[in-house]
N, C-alpha and C positions, 0 to 999 in steps of 0.2 A: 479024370479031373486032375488038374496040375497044382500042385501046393507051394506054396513058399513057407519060409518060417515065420516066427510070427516079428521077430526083429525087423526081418526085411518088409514085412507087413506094416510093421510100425512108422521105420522113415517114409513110406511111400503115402501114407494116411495123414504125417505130419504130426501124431499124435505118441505119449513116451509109452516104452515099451509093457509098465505092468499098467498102466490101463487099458493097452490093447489086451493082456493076458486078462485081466478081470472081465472084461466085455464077454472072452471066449470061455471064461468057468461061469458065469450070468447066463447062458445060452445066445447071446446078444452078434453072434458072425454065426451064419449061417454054415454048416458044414466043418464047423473046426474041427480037426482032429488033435487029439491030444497021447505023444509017444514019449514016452516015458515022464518024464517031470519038463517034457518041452513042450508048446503049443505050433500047429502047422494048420495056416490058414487056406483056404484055397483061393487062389491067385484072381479066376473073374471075379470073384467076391469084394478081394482087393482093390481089383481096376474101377470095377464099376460104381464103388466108395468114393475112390479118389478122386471120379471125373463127376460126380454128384456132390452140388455146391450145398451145403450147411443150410438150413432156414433162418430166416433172422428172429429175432427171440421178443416178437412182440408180447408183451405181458405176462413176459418171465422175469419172475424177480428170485427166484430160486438159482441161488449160483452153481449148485454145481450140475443141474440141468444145463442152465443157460452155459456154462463154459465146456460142457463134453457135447450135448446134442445140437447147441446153436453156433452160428456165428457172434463168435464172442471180440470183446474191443477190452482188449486186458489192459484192466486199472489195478492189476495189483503191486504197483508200486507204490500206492498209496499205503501200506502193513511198510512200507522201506522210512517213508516218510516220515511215518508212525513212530516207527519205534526209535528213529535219529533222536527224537526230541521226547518224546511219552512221556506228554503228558497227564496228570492223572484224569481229565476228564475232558473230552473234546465238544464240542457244541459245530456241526456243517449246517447253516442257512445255505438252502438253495430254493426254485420254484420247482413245485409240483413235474413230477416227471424227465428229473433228469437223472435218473441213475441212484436213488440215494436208499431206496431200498435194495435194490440187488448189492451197493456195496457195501452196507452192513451184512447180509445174507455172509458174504464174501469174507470179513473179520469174522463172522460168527463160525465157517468153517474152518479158516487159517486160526484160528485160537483156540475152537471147542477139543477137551480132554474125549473123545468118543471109543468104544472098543474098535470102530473101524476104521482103517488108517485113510485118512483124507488128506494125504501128502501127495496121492495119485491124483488131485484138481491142482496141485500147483506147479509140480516137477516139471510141466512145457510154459509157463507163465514164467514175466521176466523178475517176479520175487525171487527164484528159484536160483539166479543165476547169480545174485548178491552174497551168498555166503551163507556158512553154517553161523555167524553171527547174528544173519537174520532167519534159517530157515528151523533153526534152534525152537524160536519159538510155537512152532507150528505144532498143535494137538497138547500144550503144556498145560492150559486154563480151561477148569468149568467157566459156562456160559452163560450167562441170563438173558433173553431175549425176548420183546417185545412190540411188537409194529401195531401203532394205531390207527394206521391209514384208515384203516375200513370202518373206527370208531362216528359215524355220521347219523347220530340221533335226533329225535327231535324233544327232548324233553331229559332232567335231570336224570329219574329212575331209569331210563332204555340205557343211556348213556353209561350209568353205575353198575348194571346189569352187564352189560357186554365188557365191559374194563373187567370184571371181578372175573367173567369169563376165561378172556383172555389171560389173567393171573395165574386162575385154576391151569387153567393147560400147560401153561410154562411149568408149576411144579407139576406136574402129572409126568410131563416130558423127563421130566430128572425123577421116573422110576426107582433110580439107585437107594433114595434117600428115604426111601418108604420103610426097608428091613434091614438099614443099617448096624451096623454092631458101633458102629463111632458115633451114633447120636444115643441121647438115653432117654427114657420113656416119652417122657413131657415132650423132648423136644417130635417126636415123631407122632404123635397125638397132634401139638402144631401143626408138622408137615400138613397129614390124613386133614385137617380140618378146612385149611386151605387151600387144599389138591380139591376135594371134594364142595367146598363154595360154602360151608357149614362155617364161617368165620364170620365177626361183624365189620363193622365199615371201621372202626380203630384200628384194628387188628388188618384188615388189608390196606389202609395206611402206610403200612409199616412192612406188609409183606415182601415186599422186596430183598428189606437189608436182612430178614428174618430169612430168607433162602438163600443171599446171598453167607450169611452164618453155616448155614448146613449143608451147605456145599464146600463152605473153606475146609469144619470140621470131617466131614468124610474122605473129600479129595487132598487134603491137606495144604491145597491152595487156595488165595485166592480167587474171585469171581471178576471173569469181566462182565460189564453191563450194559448191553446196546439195547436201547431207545428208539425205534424207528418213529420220526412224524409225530411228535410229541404234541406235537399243536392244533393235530387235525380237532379231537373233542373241544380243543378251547375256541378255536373260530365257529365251534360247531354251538357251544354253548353263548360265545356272543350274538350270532344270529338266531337262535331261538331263544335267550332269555334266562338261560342259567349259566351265567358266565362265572359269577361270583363262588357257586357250590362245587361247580368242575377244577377253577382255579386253585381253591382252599382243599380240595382232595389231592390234586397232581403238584402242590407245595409240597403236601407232607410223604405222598409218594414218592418221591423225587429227592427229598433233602433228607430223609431214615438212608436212602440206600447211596446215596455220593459225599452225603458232608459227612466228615469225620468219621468215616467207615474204614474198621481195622482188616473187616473183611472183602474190601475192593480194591482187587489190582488196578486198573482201570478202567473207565467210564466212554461210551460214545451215544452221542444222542442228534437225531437230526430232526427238521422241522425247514417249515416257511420263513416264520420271524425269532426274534430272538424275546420271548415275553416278560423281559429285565425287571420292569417298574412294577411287575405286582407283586414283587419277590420272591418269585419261583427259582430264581438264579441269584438274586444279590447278595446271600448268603454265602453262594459258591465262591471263595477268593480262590481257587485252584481250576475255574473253569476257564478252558481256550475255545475262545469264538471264533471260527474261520466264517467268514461271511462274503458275499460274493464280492464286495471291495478289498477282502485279502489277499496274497498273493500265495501263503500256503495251501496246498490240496488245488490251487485254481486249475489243473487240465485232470482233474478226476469224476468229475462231477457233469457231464455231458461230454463232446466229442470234441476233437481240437480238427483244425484244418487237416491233417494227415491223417488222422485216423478216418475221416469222413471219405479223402483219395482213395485212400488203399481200400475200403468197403467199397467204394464203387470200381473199384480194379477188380474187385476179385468176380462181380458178379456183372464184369461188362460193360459197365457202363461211365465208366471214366470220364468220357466225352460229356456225362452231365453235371459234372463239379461247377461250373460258373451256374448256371441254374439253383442246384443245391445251395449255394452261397446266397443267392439272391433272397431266397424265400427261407432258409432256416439258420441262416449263418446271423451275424451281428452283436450275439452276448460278449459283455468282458466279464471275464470272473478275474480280477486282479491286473493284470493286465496281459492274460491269454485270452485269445480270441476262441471261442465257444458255439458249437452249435447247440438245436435241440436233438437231443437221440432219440425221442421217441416221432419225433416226426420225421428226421432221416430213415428210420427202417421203414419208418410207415410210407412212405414215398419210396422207397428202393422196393418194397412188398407190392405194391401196388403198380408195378412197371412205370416207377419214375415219372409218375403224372399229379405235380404240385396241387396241396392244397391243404387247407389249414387243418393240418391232422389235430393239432392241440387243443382248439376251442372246446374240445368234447371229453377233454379226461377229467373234470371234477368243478365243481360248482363255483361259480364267479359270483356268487350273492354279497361279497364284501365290498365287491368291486362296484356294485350295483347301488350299494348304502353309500361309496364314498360319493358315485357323480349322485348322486340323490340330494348331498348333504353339498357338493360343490357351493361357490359365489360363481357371480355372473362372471371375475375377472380368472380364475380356474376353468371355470368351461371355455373360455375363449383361450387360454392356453392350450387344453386339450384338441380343441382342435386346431390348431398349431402344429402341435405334435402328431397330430393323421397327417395334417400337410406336409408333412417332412422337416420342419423347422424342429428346434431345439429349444429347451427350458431351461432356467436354472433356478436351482430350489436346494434348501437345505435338505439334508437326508441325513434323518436318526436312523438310527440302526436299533434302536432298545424298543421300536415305538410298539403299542399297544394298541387293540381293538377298540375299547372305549374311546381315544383319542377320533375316530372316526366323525363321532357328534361336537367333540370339543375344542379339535382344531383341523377346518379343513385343509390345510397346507400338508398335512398327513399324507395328502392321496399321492403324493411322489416316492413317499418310503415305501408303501404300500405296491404301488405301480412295480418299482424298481424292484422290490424284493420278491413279487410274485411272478414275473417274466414278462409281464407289459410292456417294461422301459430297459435301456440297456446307459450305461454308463459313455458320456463322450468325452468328460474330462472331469477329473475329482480335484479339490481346492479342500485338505484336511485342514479342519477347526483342531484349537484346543481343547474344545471339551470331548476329544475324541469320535466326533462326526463328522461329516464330511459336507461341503456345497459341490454341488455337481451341473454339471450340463450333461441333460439329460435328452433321450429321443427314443423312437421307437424302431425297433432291432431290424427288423427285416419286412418282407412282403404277406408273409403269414400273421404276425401280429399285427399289420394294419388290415386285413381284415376283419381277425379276432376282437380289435381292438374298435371299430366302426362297428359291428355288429353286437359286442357286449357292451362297451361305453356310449356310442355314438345314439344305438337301440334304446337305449334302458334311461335317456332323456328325451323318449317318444318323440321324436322328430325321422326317424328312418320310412315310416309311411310319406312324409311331407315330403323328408328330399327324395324320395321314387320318385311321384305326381312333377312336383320340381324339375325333376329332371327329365320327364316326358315332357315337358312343357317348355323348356330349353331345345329340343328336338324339333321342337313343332313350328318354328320361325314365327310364333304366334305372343308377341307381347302382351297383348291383353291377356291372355292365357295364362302366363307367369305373372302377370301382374295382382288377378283374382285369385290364385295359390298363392301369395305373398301376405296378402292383406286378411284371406281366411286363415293363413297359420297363424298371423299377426294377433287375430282378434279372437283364438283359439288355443293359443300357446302365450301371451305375452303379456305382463302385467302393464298396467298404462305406466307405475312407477319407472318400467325398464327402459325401454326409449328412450335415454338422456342425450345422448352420445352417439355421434359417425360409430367410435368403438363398440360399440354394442351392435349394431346393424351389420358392422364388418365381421364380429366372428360369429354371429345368429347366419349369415351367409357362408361365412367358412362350414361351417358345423351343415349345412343344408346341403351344400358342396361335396364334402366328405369322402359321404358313400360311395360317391364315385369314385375312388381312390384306385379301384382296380380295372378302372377302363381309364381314367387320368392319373395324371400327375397334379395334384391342387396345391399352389404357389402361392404365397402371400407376403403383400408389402415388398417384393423383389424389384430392383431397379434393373428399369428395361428401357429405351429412348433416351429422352430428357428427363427421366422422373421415374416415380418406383408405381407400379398400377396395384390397385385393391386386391385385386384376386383372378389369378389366372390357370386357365384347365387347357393342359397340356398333354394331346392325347398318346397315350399306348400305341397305338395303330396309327400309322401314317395318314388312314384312309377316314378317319372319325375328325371332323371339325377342333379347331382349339377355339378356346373362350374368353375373353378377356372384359372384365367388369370392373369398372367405377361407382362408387357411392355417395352421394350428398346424403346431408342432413337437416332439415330444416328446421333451426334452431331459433327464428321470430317467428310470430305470428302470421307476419305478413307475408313468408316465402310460398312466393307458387311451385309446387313441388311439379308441374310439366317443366316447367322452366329451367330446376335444376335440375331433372334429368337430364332435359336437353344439354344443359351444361356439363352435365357428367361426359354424356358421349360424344361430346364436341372436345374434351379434354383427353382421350386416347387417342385421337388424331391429330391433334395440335401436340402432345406429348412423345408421339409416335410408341406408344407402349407394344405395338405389336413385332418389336421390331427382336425382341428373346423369342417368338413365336416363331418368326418368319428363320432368324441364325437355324432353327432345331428342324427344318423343314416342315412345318406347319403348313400347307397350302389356304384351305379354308377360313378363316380368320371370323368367327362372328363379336360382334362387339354390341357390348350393354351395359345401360349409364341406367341406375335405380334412383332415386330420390326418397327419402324415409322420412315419415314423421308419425308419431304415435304409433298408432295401430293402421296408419295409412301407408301407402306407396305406388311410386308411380315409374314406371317401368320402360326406357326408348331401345331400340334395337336396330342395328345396322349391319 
């Protein structure tokens, strides 16, 4: 067997030399030998390393797993960032799933004080290459860490019980502090009481800044303090009904261990929203909010256009970056262009066969309360927005759960902050918000976004049947699905208005979004047509509808359909159809009135 050293092991693996030597004292290269205080690797061992591509690191959020055994998308520039400006306590809004857990993991090893040196996860990362200015700080701070992600209860006590849990462990994890000589009695009774969960709920109130104390006092520094998903128990407590007990515990959690803490270097915490107004932060005058309209940290937090290339270089598939872009590309975080990372691996894991990986990583029940709680003139926005058109709406940044019931205009901060919507242009207010035009990101969200929005105002059974019946050249057909959803979904109140028919049609339309393109109000001919389905496939029919409304008494609704569909040919509205290569052309003129409708087709 032929050996090389372990140096020359190292550049050919891409990886720095004492982690290859750890790997080889861990038992981890098969055949190492080891002569004198040098390691010698054997060479097929080497090759057959090199020419074996990394897994990608679905549902690793342990970074230094995820940066030695996966293919890793190194953010650690973001510690460079950091420490330019550190400030004392940072606040990352992002949605669900882009990265915000592995990068605290990631501050938690570039900062935790540990007996074992964990300079071997950065030495090939581009921190590493900034200077002892920055790599100074690396292993200098005790750590406090806590991720609530998994906090999803249904009731206050489960809720209390696993939070106190997760406390317990964090001090358990700081062993050191149990037979200190630098604490004195009391205070390691403390320790024991709250390591052990024998503490009352005042007392773990406070546990934090109370470990973040007996940690400055033993290690003789301060504590940093990361926060992961601060907000999952509070959404968790708005939709089950104790919102108010979870809020008043994670105030006072939160404001013992950051405000006015002699004992904290700095602070980082992330989450979905920013929960400002119940005063869980308005206290904080030292906190920075990067939120996905900032421009600091914007390419840290999902994948930027080159990082997503060079993942598909490494593993062959280059050739599907325009693809990639279509279906996961479209966020701005600031004004970097952003994909999702957990749906690019999951499509690169999957042999690069698109589909809505995201719908499935955590529960859309807010999103469900907002179109629940929508007006007629917000669902016809919404779906607007499946059609590809754009919105514009004010967007708080500070907004709240409760607001959900008491102002529906909410459902755009909501929307935007959780990864539904993506920013198309920001118009910043003075009261430090923003109006935006806003739309939906890509090909995956208007999925996601038909099937959780579109579903959850029970109309996705309708527009199926609907759209079998658009297939069927059978107007009667569509006309008795019109009139039963009419007189099974519609209050007689709602009928006032063409407006209402036209996005009760768009919305019914919809679902089809991923065999069409659904068009509305677009000028096409002489004039702009109602709604137009413009198909995916060359070989699938486009569609082009008109709608009256019959607004006296007196109108004969056969009459204005026929008017309707005597008006796309007098308009020539097929004529955006026909430019896109449209061959088949079917055309249909509706007439509405109340729970009635009368349906021609040509």
């Amino acid at each position: 067997m032929e050996y090389i050293s372990v140096a020359d092991a190292a550049k050919k693996l891409n990886i720095t030399l004492r982690r290859l030597q750890q790997q080889c004292a861990e038992g981890k290269i098969p055949g190492a030998l080891k002569e004198g205080r040098r390691w010698l690797v054997p060479q097929n061992v080497v090759l057959a390393r090199a020419e074996t591509k990394k897994p990608l690191p679905i549902g690793i959020s342990d970074y230094k797993i995820a940066s030695s055994d996966y293919y890793y998308v190194d953010k650690t520039m973001l510690i460079k960032d950091f420490l330019d400006r550190k400030p004392l306590v940072s606040l990352f809004t992002r949605p669900r799933r882009f990265g915000k857990t592995l990068n605290m993991d990631m501050l938690r090893v570039f900062f935790e004080k540990t007996d074992e040196d964990n300079s071997i996860y950065f030495t090939d990362k581009a921190i590493w290459g900034c200077g002892k200015a920055y790599t100074s700080y690396q292993g200098r701070y005790p750590v406090i860490f806590l991720s609530f992600k998994d906090v999803k209860c249904q009731n206050w006590l489960e809720t209390y019980e696993m939070i106190i849990k997760l406390i317990s462990a964090e001090f358990r994890r700081h062993s050191e502090l149990e037979n200190s000589d630098r604490l004195s009695d009391y205070e390691k009774a403390q320790y024991a009481a709250l390591a052990e969960a024998r503490a009352d709920q005042t007392e773990y109130q406070f546990s934090l800044k109370t470990l973040s104390l007996l940690l400055h006092k033993h290690h003789g520094k301060e504590a940093v303090v990361i926060i992961d998903e601060y907000d999952t128990p509070i959404q968790q407590g708005h939709t089950d009904g104790f919102y108010q007990s979870v809020i008043a515990f994670m105030r006072n959690l939160f404001s013992g261990v950051l405000k006015d803490n002699s004992h904290l270097a700095f602070g980082f915490l992330t989450g979905i929203l920013r929960v400002a107004k119940e005063s869980i932060f308005s206290w904080l005058n030292n906190l920075t909010i990067n939120s996905i309209l900032d421009e600091q940290y914007s390419a840290y937090f999902g994948f930027t256009k080159e990082e997503v290339r060079k993942t598909l270089e490494y593993y062959g598939r280059a050739d599907k970056f325009d693809e990639v872009c279509e279906w996961y590309d479209g966020y701005l975080f600031g004004s970097t262009e952003i994909f999702n990372p957990w749906s690019v691996i999951n499509y690169v894991a999957e042999n690069c066969f698109p589909k809505a990986f995201w719908q499935s990583t955590g529960s859309n029940d807010i999103i469900g309360e907002i179109v629940g709680e929508a007006n007629d003139e917000i669902k016809e926005d919404l779906y607007r927005l499946l059609s590809g058109g754009t919105v514009t709406s004010y967007v708080d940044t500070g907004v709240i759960y409760p607001e959900v019931q008491t102002n529906p205009y909410s459902i755009y901060s909501f929307l935007l902050v959780a990864g539904y919507l993506k920013v198309v242009k920001v118009y910043p207010q003075h009261d430090g918000n923003y109006m935006c035009d806003v739309a939906i990101p890509n090909k995956e969200i208007a999925f996601v976004y038909s099937k959780e929005i579109l579903g959850r105002t029970g109309r996705t059974g309708e527009a199926i049947s609907i759209r079998q019946a658009l297939f069927s050249s059978d107007p009667g057909r569509l006309q008795k699905l019109l009139e039963d959803y009419l007189l099974n979904s519609v209050s007689a109140f709602d009928g006032t208005n063409e407006s209402f028919y036209h996005g009760m049609m768009l919305g019914l339309c919809a679902v089809l979004s991923n065999q069409y393109r659904v068009r509305s109000n677009a000028e096409s001919g002489y004039g702009r047509f109602d709604v137009a389905l413009i198909p995916v496939d060359a070989f699938d029919p486009g569609f082009i509808f008109e709608f009256k409304y019959a607004g006296r008494d007196g109108d004969d609704l056969g009459k204005l359909a026929d008017k309707a569909l005597a008006q796309i040919d007098e308009k020539k509205y097929e004529t955006e159809l026909i430019g896109q290569g449209v061959n088949g052309i079917v055309k249909i003129g509706i007439a509405f009135k109340g729970k009635k409708a009368v349906v021609r087709r040509k």
